[in-house]
C-alpha positions in Angstrom: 129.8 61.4 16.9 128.2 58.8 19.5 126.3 58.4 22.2 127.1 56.6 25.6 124.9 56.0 28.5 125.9 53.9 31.4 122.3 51.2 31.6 122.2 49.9 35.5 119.1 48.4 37.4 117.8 47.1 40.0 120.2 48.3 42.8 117.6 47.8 45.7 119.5 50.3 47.9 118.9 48.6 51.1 120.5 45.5 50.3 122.9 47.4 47.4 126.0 46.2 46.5 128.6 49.0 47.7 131.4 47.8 46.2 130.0 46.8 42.6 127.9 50.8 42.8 131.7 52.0 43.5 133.4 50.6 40.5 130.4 51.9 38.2 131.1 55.4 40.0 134.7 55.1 39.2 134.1 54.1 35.9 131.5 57.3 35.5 134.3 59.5 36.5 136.5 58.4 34.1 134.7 58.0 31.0 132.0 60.3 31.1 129.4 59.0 29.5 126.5 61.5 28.3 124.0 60.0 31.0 123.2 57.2 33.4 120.3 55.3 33.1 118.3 53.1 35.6 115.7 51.0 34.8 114.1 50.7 38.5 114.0 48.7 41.9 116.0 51.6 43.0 115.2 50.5 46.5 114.3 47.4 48.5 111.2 48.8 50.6 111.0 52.2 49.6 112.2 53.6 52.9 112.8 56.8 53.3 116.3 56.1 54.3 116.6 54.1 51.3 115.8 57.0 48.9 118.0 59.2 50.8 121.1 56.6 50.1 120.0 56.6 46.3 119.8 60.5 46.4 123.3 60.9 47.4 124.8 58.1 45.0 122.5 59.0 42.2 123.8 63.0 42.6 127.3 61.9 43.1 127.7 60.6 40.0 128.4 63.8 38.4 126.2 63.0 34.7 122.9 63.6 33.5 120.7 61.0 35.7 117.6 58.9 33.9 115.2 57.2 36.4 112.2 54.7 35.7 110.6 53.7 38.9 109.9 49.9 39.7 107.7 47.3 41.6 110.0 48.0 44.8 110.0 51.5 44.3 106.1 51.7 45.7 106.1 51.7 49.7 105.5 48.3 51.1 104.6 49.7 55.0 102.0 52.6 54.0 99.3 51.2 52.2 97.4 54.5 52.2 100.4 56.1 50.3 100.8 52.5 48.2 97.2 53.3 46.5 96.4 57.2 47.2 99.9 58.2 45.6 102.2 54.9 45.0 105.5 57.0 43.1 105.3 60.1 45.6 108.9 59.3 47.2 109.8 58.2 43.3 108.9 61.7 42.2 110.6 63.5 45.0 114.0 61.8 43.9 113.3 62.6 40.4 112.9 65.9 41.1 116.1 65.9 43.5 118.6 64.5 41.1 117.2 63.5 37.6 116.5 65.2 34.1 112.3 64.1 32.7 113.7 64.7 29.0 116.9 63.5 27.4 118.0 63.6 23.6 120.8 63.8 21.5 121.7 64.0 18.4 121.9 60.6 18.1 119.0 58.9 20.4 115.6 60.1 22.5 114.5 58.1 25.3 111.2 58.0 26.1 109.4 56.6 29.5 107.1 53.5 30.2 105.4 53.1 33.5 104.8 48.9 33.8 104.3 49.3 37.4 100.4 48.8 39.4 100.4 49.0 43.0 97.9 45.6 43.1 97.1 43.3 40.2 95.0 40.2 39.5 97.5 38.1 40.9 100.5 37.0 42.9 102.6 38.2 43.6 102.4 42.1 42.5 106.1 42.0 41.2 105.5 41.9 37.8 104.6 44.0 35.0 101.3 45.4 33.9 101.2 47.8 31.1 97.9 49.8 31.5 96.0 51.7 28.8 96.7 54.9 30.3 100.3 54.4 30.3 100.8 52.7 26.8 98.5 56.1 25.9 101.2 58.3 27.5 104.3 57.0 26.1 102.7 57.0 22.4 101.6 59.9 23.1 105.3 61.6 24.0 106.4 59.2 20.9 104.3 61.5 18.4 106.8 63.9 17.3 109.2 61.3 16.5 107.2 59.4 14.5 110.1 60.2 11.3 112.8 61.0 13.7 115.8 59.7 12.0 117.6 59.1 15.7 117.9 56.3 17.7 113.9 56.3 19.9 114.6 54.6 23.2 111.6 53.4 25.4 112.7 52.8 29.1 110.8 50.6 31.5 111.5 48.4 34.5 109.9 45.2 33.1 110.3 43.6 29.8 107.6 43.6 27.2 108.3 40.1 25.6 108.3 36.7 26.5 110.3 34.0 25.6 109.8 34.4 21.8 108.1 36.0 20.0 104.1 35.7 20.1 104.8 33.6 23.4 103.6 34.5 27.0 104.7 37.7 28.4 105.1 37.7 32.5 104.5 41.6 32.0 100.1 41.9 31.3 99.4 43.8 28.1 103.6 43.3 27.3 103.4 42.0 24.0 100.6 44.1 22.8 102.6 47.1 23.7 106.1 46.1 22.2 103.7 45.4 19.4 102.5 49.2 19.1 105.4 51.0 20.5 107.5 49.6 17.4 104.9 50.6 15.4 104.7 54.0 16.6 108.6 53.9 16.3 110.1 52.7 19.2 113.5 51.7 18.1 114.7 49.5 21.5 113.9 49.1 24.8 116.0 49.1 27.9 114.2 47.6 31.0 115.0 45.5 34.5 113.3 43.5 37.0 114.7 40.2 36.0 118.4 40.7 37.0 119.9 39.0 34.1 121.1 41.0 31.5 120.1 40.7 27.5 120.7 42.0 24.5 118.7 41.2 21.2 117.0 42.4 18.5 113.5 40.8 18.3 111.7 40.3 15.0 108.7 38.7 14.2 105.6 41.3 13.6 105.6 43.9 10.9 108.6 45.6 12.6 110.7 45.1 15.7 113.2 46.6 18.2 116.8 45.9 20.1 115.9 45.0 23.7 118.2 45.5 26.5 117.9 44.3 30.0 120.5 45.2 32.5 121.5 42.8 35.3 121.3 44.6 39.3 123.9 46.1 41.0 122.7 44.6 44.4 122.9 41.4 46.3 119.8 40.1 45.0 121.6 37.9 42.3 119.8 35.2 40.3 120.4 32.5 37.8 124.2 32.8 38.7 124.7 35.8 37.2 127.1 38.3 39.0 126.6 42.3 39.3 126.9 43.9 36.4 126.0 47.2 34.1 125.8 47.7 30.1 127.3 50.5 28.2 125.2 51.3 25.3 126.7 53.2 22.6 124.5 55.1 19.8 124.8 56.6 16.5 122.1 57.9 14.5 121.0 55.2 11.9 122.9 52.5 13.2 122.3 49.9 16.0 122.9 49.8 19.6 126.0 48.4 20.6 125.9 46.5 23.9 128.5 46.3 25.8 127.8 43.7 29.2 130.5 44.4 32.3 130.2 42.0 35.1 131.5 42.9 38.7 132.5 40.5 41.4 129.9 39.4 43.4 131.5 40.3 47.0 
């Protein structure tokens, strides 16, 4: 037996690619894969009418759904909301349309919040993993410290530079792959950067797979087209990664 999730991010509904969020909707129907996870930037401004868009694509899929939030998902127009309750309209499609626990017997995934509504510099669009959320997610890794599955960390941003031991755009990135693969985080799946990857990094006393999906909106960079991964897991084994690219129309 396997595992199979469908990996997308950064769809920025908004500005959402409606014909590349169709053919991963066909391609849910037909292969079913045990759940669909995105890695944030669900939407462009975090409008209200923007959530409502990803409400009714996210519970038209028809599969167990896996949200992180991202540096777009905080609202850009209400800075009273921004800093009194920044993932409030996050929450609310959570709670509308996606599971907070998913396992198998092959994998766990576990949640990373890399998202501050301000930071030290500029702009605010990139990563910052805090204290209080490395804390968290070590904390929800605990009872799978000698898990024998497959112990997924999700996050919008990636945790590693370049190479190994090099600079990290996300603050505190490297510290944390550092002590999530300690506490046994097994890979990573993250966003933001809208090109996708997929390698195992090595380097400090252990390491990890990680996996970056591309964006399913019209946001594209570095020439790379639309796309999504499918991941497929089995206990003991690595991920395999498979990269499909959509046209760009």
């Amino acid at each position: 037996m396997t595992t199979r999730l469908f990996h997308i991010s950064d769809v920025h509904f908004g500005i959402e690619n409606r014909s590349a969020l169709a053919a991963v909707a066909k391609a849910i129907a037909k292969e079913r894969p045990d759940a669909l996870v995105c890695t944030g930037d669900i939407t462009q401004r975090a409008k209200h009418r923007e959530y409502a868009a990803a409400a009714d694509w996210f519970g038209g899929v028809g599969v167990p759904v896996w949200l992180d939030p991202g540096n777009h998902d905080m609202p850009y127009y209400n800075p009273w909301e921004r800093f009194s309750d920044p993932f409030r309209r996050f929450r609310r499609l959570q709670a509308r349309v996606a599971v907070d626990h998913f396992e198998t017997d092959d994998l766990v995934l576990v949640p990373l919040n890399t998202n501050v509504p301000a930071q030290k510099r500029w702009p605010w669009s990139d990563g910052v993993v805090t204290q209080r959320a490395l804390a968290r997610t070590q904390e929800m890794l605990g009872p799978y410290r000698s898990d024998p599955r497959t112990i997924i960390v999700t996050a919008h941003h990636p945790l590693h530079g370049p190479k190994i031991g090099g600079p990290s755009a996300t603050i505190g990135g490297n510290d944390a792959f550092r002590s999530l693969t300690e506490d046994g985080m097994d890979a990573i799946m993250t966003g933001h950067i809208h090109t996708p990857f997929a390698e195992s990094r090595t380097g400090w006393q252990t390491g990890a797979q990680v996996i970056g999906a591309g964006t399913l909106s019209h946001r594209l960079r570095h020439g790379a087209p639309p796309s999504y991964n499918v991941l497929t897991a089995e206990r003991g084994k690595d991920i395999h990664v498979e990269l499909r690219e959509l046209p760009a129309a």
